[in-house]
N, C-alpha and C positions, 0 to 999 in steps of 0.2 A: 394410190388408193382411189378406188373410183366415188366420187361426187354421190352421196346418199341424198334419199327427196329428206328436204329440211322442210318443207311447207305441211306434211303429214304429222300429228300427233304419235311420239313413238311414248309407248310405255313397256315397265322392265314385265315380266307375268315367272311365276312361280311354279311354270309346270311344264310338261313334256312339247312339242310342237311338232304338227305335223300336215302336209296336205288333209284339207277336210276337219280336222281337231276344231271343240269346241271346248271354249274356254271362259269359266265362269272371272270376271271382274270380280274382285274384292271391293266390300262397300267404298272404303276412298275413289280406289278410281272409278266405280259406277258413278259416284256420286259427281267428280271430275266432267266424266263424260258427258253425262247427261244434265246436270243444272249449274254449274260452270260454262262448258264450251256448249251446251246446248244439242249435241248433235243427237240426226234424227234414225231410225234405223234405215240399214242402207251404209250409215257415213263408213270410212275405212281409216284405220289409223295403222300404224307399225307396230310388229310385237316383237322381243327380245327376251331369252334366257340365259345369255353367256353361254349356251352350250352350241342350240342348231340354229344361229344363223340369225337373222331378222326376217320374217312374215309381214303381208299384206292380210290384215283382217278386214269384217264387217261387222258393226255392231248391231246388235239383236236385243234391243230395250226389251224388260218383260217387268213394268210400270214404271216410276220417277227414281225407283232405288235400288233397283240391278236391271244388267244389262250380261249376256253370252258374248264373245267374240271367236269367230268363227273365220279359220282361217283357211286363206282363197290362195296364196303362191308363195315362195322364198323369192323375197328381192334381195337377198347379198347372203353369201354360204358363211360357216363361221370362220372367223379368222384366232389365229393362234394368240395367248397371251402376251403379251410383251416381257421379254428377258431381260427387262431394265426393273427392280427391286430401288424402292424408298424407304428407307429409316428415319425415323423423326423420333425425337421427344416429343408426348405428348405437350401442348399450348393450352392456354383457353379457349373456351370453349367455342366463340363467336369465329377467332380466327384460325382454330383445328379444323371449321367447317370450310372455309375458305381454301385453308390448304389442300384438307381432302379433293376439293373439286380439281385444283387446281393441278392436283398430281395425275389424278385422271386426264385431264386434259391435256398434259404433259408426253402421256404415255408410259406412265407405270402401270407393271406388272402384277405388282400386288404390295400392300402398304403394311409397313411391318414396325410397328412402334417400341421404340426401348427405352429403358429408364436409364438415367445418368445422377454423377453425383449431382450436377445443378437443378436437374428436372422437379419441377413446383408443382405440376398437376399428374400424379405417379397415375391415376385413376383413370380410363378411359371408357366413355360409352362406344363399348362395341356397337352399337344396335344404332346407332346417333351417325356413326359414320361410317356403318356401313351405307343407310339413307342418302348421307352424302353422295356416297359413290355411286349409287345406283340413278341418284339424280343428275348427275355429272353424265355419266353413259346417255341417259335418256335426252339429254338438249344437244348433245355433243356428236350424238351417229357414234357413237361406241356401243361396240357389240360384246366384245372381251371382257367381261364384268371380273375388273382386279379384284385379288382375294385380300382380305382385310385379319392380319394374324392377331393372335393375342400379346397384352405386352409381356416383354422381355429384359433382364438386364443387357445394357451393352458387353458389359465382359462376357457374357454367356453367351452371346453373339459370337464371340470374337474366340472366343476356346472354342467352340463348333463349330469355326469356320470352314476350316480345310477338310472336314471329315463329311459334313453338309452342303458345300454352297458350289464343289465340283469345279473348280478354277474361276470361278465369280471375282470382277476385280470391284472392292471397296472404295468409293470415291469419298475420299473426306474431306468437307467444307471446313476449313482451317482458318479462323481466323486472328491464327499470329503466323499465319505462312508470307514468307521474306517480300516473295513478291510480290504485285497485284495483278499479274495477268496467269487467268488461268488456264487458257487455251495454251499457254506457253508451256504450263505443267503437266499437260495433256498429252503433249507432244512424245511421241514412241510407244505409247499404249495403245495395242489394237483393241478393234471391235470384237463384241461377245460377250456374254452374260457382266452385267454390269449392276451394280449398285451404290447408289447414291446416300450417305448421310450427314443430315443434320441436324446440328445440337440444338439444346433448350435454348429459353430467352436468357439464361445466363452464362453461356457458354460453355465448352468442354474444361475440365479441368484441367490443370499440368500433369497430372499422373494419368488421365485420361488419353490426354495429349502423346505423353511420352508412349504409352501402352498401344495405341494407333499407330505411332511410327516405328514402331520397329516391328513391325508386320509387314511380311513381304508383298502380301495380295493385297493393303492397303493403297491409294496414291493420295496425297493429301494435296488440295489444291484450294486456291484465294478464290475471292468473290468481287474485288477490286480492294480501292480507296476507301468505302465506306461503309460504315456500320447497319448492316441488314437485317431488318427484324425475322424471326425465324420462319414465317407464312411468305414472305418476300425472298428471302433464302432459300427458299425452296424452289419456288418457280426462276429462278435466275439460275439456280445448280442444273436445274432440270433441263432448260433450255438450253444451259451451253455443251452440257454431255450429248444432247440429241443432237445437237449441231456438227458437232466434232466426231460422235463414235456411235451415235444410234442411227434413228428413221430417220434424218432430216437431211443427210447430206446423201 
């Protein structure tokens, strides 16, 4: 992937882009631009929709509380989604946000929350992490803004797997799996549409458990020796499937 300018201001915008498009700021990021970071018209920051691409704009103050951005080239085309899918029980709130970024940065696809018998917080602010995720793109040079689903139960997942998800192999963080190495458990599973999940802070249950393994597109794999909270579980799943079957190797 080529090296994106990180010293530029990129923000996510909500609308069509195109050579010559003018684009009005919504008050936050006016506000942002202009009595935050100060900048004067003239200055140029990056602009992103998940759809065309990332823009080289200019800002055009019109006084201290909006500002136009008016966009001058495409610095990077758009790039495709990522075909790696994240499952989570929703967490609390402070460390949902952490996840969410975190999954982004990861390189998921699109973040897809399900209820379980252990799951403590069933309720999830759609609107809260999508923000996440769109903050995550914007510091990160992500252009592919992952789609953020509504929740779901895990069996309902799992009955509309094969009819929905087109040979998608489920990656489940197991922890009463025998072993502790999970690249080990990896081993003979190719690459291609993948998905990652991870249970609540109280784990999956035994009928949980048992109703995962006997599913054929499931693979159920460790996380080591120790007990990992579910925001930490995540970013450790995510890393070693990227490593092993995604972008990274």
């Amino acid at each position: 992937m080529p090296r994106y300018e990180f010293r530029m201001q990129r923000l996510f915008v909500d609308a069509p882009m195109g050579n010559g498009a003018r684009i009005a700021a919504d008050r936050a990021q006016a506000n942002y631009l202009l009595n935050v970071l100060r900048l004067k018209e003239g200055a140029e920051v990056l602009l992103f929709n998940g759809q065309d691409g990332e823009w080289r704009a200019v800002v055009e103050p019109s006084g201290r509380k909006a500002c136009a951005l008016v966009l001058q080239e495409q610095t990077r085309p758009q790039t495709p989604v990522p075909s790696l899918d994240y499952f989570f029980a929703p967490i609390k709130t402070n460390r949902l946000d952490y996840m969410a970024q975190k999954a982004v940065e990861m390189g998921a696809g699109r973040l897809r929350p399900v209820t379980t018998q252990h799951t403590q917080f069933s309720k999830l602010n759609f609107q809260k992490v999508r923000a996440n995720v769109i903050e995550a793109c914007e510091q990160c040079g992500v252009i592919n803004v992952p789609q953020v689903h509504e929740t779901v139960s895990l069996k309902s997942v799992l009955d509309s797997w094969q009819e929905q998800e087109k040979g998608r192999t489920l990656i489940f963080c197991d922890e009463g799996e025998g072993s502790q190495n999970p690249l080990q458990a990896l081993e003979g599973l190719k690459s291609g549409p993948l998905a990652v999940l991870i249970g609540p802070e109280g784990g999956f249950s035994e009928e949980e458990r048992a109703l995962l393994r006997s599913k054929d597109f499931v693979r159920a794999i460790p996380l080591g020796p120790r007990v990992l909270r579910a925001d930490t579980a995540a970013v450790a799943a995510l890393a070693i499937v990227q490593s092993k079957l995604g972008d990274w190797f």
